[in-house]
C-alpha positions as CSV (number, residue, x, y, z in Angstrom):
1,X,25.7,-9.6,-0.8
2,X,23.3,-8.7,-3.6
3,X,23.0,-5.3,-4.6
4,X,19.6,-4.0,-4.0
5,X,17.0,-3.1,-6.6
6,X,16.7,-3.6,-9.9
7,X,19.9,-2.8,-11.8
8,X,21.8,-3.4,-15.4
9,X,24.6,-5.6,-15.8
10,X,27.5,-4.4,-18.1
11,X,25.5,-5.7,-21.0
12,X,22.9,-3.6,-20.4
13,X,20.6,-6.3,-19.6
14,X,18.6,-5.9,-16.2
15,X,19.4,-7.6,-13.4
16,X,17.7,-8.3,-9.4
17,X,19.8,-10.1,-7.1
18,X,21.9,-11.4,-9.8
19,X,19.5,-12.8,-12.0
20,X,18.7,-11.7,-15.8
21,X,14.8,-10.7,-15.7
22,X,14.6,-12.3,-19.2
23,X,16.1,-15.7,-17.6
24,X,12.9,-15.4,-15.1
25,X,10.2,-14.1,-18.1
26,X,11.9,-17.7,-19.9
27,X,10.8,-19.1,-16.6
28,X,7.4,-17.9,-15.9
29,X,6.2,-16.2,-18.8
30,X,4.8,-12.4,-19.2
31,X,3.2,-10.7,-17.5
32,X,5.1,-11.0,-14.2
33,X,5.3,-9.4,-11.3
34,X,8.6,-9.3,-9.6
35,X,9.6,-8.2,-6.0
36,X,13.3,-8.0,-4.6
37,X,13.4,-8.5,-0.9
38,X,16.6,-6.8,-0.7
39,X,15.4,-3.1,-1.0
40,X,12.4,-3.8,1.5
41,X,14.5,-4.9,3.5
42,X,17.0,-1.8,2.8
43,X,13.3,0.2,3.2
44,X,12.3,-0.7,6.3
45,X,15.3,-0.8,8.1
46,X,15.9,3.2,7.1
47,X,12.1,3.5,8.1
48,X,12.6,1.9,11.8
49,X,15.8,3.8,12.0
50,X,13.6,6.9,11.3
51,X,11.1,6.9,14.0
52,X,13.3,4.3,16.6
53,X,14.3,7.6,19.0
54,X,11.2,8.5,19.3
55,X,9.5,5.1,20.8
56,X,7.8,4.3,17.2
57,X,6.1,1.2,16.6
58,X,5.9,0.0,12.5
59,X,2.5,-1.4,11.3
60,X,2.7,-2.7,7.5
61,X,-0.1,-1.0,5.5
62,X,-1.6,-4.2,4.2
63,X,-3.7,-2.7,1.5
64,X,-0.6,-1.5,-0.1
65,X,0.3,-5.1,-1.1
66,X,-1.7,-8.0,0.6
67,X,0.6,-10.9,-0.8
68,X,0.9,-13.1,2.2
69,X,4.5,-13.6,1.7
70,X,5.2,-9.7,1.5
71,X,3.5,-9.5,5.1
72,X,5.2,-12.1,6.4
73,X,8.8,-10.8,5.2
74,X,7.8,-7.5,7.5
75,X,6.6,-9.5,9.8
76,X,9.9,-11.2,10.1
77,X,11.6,-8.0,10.5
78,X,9.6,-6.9,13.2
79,X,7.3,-4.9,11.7
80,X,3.2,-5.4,13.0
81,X,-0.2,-4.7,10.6
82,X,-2.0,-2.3,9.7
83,X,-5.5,-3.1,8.2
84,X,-8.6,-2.0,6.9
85,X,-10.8,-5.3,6.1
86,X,-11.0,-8.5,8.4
87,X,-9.4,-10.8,5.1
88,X,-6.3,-8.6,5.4
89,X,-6.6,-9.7,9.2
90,X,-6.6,-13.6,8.2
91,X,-4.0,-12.8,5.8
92,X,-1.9,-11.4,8.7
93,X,-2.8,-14.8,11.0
94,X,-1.7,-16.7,7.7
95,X,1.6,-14.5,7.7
96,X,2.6,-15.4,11.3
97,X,1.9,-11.6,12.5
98,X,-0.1,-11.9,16.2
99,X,-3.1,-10.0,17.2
100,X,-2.1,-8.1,19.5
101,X,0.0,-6.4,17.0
102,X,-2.5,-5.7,14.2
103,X,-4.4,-2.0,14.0
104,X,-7.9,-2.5,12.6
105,X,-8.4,1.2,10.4
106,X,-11.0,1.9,8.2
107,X,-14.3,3.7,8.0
108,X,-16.7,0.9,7.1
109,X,-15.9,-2.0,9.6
110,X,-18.9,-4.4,9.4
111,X,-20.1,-5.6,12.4
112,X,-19.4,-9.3,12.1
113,X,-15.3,-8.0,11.1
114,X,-15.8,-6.4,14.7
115,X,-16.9,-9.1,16.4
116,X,-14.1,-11.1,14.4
117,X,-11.2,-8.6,15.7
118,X,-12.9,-8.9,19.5
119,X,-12.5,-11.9,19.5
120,X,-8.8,-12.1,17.9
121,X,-7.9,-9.3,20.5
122,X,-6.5,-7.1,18.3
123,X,-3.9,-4.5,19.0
124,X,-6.1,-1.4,18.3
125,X,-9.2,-0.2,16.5
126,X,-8.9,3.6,14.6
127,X,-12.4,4.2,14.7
128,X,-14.0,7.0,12.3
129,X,-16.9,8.0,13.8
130,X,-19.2,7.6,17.0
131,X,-21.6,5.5,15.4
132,X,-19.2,3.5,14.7
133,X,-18.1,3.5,18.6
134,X,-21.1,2.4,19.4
135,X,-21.6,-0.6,16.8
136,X,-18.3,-1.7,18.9
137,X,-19.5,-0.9,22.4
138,X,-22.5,-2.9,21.5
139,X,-20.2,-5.6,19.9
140,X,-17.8,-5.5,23.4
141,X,-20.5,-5.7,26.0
142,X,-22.6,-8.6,24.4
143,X,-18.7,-10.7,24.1
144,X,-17.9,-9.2,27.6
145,X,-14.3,-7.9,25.7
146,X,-12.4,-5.3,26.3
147,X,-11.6,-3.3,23.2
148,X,-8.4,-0.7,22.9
149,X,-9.9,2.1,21.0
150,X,-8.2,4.9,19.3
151,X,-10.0,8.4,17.5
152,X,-9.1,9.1,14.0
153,X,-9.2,12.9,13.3
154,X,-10.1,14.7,10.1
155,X,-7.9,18.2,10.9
156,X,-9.1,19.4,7.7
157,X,-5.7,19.6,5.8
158,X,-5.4,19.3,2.5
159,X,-2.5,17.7,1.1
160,X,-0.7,18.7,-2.2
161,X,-1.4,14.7,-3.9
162,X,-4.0,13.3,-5.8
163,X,-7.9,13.6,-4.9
164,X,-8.4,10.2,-4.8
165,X,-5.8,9.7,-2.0
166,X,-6.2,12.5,0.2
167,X,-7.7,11.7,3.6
168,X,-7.5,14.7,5.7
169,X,-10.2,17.3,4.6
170,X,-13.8,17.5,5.9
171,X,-15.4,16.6,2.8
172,X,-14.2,13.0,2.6
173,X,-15.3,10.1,4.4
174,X,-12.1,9.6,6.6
175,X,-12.0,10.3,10.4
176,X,-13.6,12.2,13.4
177,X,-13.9,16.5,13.1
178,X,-11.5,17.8,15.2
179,X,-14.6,20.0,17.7
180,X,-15.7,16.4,18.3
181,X,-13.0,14.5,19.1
182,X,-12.4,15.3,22.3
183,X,-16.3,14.7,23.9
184,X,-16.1,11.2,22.0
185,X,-12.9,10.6,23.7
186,X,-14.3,11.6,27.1
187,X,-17.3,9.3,26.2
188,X,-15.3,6.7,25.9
189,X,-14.2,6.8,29.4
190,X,-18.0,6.8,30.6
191,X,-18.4,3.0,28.4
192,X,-18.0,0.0,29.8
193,X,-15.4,-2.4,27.9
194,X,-14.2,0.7,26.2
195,X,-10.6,1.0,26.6
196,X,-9.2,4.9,25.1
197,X,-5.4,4.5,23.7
198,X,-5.1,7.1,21.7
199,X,-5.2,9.8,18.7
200,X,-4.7,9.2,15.3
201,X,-4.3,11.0,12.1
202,X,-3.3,10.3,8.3
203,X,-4.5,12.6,6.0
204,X,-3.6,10.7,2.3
205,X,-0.6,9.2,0.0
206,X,1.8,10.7,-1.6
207,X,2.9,13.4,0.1
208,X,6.3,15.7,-0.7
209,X,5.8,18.6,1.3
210,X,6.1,17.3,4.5
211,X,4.9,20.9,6.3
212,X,1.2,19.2,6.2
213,X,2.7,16.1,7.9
214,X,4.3,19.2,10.4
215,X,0.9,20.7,10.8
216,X,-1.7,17.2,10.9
217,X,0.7,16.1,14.4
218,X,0.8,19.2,15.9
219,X,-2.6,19.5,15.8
220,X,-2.6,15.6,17.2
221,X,-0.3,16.3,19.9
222,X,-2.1,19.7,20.7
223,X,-5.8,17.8,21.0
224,X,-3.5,14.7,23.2
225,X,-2.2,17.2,25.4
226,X,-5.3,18.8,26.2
227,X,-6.7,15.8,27.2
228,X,-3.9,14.9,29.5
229,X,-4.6,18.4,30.8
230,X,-8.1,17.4,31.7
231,X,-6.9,14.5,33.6
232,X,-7.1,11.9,30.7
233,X,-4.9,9.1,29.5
234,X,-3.5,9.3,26.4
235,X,-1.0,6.7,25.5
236,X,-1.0,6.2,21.8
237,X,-0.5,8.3,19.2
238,X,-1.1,6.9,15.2
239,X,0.6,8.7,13.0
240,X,-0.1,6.6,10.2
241,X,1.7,6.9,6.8
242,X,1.9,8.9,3.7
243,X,5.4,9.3,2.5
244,X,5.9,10.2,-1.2
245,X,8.1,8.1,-3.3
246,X,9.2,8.8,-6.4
247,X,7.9,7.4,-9.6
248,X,9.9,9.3,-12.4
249,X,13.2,8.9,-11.4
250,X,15.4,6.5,-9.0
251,X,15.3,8.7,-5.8
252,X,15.1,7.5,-2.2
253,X,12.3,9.0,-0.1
254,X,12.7,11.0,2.2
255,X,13.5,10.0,5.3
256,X,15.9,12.0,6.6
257,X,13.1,15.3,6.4
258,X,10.7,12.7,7.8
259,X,12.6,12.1,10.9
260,X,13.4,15.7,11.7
261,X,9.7,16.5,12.1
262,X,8.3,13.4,14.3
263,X,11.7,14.4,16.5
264,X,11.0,18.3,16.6
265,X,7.3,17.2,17.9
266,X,7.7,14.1,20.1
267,X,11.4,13.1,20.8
268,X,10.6,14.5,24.5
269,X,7.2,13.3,25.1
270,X,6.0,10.3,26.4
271,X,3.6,9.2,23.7
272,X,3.7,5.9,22.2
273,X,3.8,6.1,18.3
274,X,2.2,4.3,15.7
275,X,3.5,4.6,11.6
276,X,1.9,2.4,8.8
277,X,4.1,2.9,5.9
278,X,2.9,0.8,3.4
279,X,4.0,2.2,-0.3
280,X,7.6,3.6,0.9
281,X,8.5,-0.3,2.0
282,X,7.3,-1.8,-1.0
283,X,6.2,0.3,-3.8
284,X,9.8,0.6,-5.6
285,X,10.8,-3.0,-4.9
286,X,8.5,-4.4,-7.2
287,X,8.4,-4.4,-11.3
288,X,6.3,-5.7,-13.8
289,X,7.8,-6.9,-17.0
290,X,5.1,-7.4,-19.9
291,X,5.6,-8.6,-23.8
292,X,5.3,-6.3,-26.6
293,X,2.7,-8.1,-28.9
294,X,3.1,-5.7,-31.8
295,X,3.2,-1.5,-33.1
296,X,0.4,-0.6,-34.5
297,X,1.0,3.4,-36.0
298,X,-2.0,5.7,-37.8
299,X,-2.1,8.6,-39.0
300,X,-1.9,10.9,-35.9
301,X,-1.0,8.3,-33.3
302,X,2.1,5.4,-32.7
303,X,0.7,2.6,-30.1
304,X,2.7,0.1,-28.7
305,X,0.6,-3.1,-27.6
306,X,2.1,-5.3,-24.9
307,X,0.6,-8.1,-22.9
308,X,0.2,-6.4,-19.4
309,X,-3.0,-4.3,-19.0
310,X,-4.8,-2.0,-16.8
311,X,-6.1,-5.3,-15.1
312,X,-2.6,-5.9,-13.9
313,X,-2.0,-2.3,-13.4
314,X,-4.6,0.2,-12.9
315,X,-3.0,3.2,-11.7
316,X,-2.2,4.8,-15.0
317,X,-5.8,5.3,-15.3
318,X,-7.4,5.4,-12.0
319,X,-4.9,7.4,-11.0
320,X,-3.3,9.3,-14.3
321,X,-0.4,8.0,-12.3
322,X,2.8,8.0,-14.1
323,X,5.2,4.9,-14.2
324,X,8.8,4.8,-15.8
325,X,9.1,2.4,-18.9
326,X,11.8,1.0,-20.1
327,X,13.8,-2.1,-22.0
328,X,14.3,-5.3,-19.8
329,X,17.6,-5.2,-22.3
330,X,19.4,-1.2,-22.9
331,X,18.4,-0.3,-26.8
332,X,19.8,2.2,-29.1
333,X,18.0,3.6,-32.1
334,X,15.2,6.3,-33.3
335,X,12.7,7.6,-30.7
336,X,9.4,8.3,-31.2
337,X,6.3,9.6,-29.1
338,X,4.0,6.4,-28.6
339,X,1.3,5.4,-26.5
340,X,1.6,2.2,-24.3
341,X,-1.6,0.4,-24.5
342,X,-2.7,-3.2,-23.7
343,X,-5.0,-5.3,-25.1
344,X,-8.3,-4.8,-23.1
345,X,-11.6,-3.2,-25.0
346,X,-11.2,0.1,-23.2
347,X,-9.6,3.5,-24.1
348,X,-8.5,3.4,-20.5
349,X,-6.5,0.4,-20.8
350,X,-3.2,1.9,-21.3
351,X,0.2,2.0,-19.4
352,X,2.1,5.2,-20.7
353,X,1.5,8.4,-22.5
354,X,2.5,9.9,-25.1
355,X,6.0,8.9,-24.2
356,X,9.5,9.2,-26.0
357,X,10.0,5.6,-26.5
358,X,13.1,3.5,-28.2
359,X,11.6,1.4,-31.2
360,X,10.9,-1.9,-30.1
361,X,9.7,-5.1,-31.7
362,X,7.1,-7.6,-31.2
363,X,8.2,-10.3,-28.2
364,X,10.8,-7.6,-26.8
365,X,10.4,-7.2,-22.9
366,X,9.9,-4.1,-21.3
367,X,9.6,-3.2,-17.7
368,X,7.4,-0.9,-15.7
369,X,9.2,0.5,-13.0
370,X,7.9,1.0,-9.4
371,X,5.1,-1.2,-9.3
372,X,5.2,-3.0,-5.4
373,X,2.5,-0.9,-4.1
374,X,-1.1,-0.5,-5.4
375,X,-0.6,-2.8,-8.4
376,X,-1.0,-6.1,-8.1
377,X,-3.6,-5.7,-5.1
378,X,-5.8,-4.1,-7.3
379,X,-5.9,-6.5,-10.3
380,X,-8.7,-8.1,-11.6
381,X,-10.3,-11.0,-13.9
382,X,-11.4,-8.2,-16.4
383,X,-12.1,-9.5,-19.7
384,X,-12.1,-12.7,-18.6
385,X,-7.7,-12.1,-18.4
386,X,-6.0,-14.3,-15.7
387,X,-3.7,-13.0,-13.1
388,X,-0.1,-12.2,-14.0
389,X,2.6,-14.8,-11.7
390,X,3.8,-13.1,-9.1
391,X,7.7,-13.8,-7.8
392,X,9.9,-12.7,-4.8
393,X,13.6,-12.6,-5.3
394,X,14.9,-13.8,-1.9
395,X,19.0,-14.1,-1.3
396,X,19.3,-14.8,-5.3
397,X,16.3,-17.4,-5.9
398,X,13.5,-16.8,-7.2
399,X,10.1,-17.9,-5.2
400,X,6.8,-18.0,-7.1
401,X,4.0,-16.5,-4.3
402,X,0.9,-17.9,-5.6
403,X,-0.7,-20.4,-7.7
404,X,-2.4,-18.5,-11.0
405,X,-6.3,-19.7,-11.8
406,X,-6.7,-20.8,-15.3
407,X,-9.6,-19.5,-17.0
408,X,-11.2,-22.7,-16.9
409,X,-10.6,-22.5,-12.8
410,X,-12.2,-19.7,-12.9
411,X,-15.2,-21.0,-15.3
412,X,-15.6,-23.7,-12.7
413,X,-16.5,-21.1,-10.0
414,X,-19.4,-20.5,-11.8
415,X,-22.4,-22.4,-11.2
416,X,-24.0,-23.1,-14.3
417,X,-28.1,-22.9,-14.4
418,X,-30.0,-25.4,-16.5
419,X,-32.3,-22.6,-18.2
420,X,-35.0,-25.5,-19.1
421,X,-36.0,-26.5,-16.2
């Protein structure tokens, strides 16, 4: 047995499933993304363990990390898909995960991803709106296909996280107001190939105080149970995801807090229940190591360049999202408060900062901590950069997930216009 995560060996020198990070950097270069199997493994089985008394289905939040490989891993534990585009759909088919076990979220579902997911039978659609109920009825009649629909609601709560990832108040584009819900659902009854499964809710990422996670289901389970009242099925209830973890320090999330909630609300009832964790299976099992290319120090300012930039990683400033930094190999020596910056023409392209910060030297390693989830899925070609390798550390071997594009791949995209014609 491997330990799990990523860990220093008695020389200081880090280590994931019993390999040094520098031996895999010698290997496939810098940047690199690298994911250990082992703790989303660890993840997901405390997740499952979480919400298994209380008849809890888990569906992999794609977006968190699309990597084929990653869905498939889940996949092979058990675990179905959640999605929100129909490319992570046909990255699901290409992972092994069926249909009939995929939830189709999202508030702008085109109608030829509809007619796509119809077709496929999918497990569910979250729908956000009754237009777009009736782009799908439409969609369902002309096909002659039944589709399982299920009513996203905005209860207006706002969560304690960042702007950009909170979901549940009435002035973002996410889900159905609550005073409307419950004539859409009971429209849905009067549609032909409409098929009503549920409720859902998620209102954003990164939560900690799990009384708004208390407060969105109850409201769920109150709008449910008046339904069921009025003499309507309600099967399903999504309660989608949303689970802080912890950047700044080593800490589990938590679970055990988690658990008490869903158990208070639904251990008794006879709903069927949906959870898309997507950042709390993955987010802390991946790292990406990058090359220090030089210091560069003025007069008010000490910068550390390195070869990983906000192409590779654009949380820092999408997000002013923090991310622990550290040696690959333990130092010792003077501190000093630097900026961690990479080399792309923008102000924004940095990693870190103003951060207290061993002196390091040009070609040392360093690695930025808790990087599975929201990192690599949102990379781009920026600058004309390639992407960094991606590996997954699997029972102590390395696997590399993708081929990379060279640049001159990439140029050969492009068609190229003869301007003298």
């Amino acid at each position: 047995m491997y330990p799990t995560g990523f860990y220093r060996d008695k020389n200081g020198e880090l280590n994931v499933q019993g390999i040094k990070i520098n031996t895999l950097t010698a290997k496939y270069g810098t940047p690199l993304f690298v994911y250990d199997t082992g703790l989303m493994k660890e993840r997901y089985e405390v997740f499952l363990n979480t919400v298994k008394n209380v008849k809890g289905n888990i569906h992999y939040a794609v977006k968190a990390n699309d990597s084929v490989n990653i869905i498939k891993f889940f996949g092979d534990l058990g675990a179905g898909a959640d999605i929100v585009s129909i490319g992570e759909f046909h990255k699901c088919v290409a992972a092994g995960i069926a249909s009939n076990k995929i939830i189709f979220s999202g508030v702008g579902k085109d109608k030829d991803e509809i007619e796509i997911a119809l077709k496929n039978k999918i497990l569910q659609f979250n729908i956000e709106s009754k237009e777009e109920l009736y782009d799908i009825y439409e969609i369902a009649k002309k096909l002659k296909i039944s589709a399982n629909i299920c009513l996203r609601i905005n209860p207006d709560i706002a969560p304690q996280t960042h702007k950009k990832i909170s979901t549940g108040e009435k002035e973002t584009k996410f889900g159905i107001d609550s005073e409307e819900v419950i004539s859409i659902y009971k429209k849905l009854h009067e549609l032909d190939y409409m098929n009503p499964v549920g409720l859902g809710v998620h209102i954003g990422s990164q939560i900690f105080d799990f009384s708004f996670f208390h407060r969105a289901y109850s409201n769920l389970k109150d709008v449910a149970d008046n339904l069921k009242k009025s003499g309507y099925i309600v099967p399903t209830l999504d309660l989608g995801g949303g689970i802080g973890i912890y950047y700044e320090k080593n800490k589990k999330p938590n679970f055990d807090n988690y658990k008490k909630i869903i158990s208070e609300l639904f251990l008794n009832s006879d709903y069927k229940l949906s959870f898309e964790p997507g950042r709390s299976l993955v987010g802390e099992a991946g790292v990406l190591i990058t090359k220090v290319i030089r210091n560069k120090t003025n007069k008010d300012k000490n910068f550390i360049v390195v070869d990983a930039a906000m192409n590779n990683l654009i949380r820092p400033t999408l997000y002013d999202a923090y991310h622990e930094v550290e040696p690959v190999k333990k130092k010792s020596g003077l501190e000093r408060i630097v900026d961690i910056v990479g080399p792309i023409c923008e102000t924004g392209d940095y990693l870190a900062l103003n951060r207290k910060f061993i002196e390091v030297k040009c070609n040392d390693l360093l690695t930025i901590r808790t990087t599975g989830a929201y990192s690599s899925v949102m990379k781009s070609n920026y600058n004309s950069r390639i992407d960094a390798v991606e590996i997954l550390i699997h029972n102590g071997r390395p696997y590399q997930m993708k081929e990379i594009e060279t640049i001159h791949d990439i140029i050969l995209k492009e068609k190229i216009i003869d301007f003298h014609q």
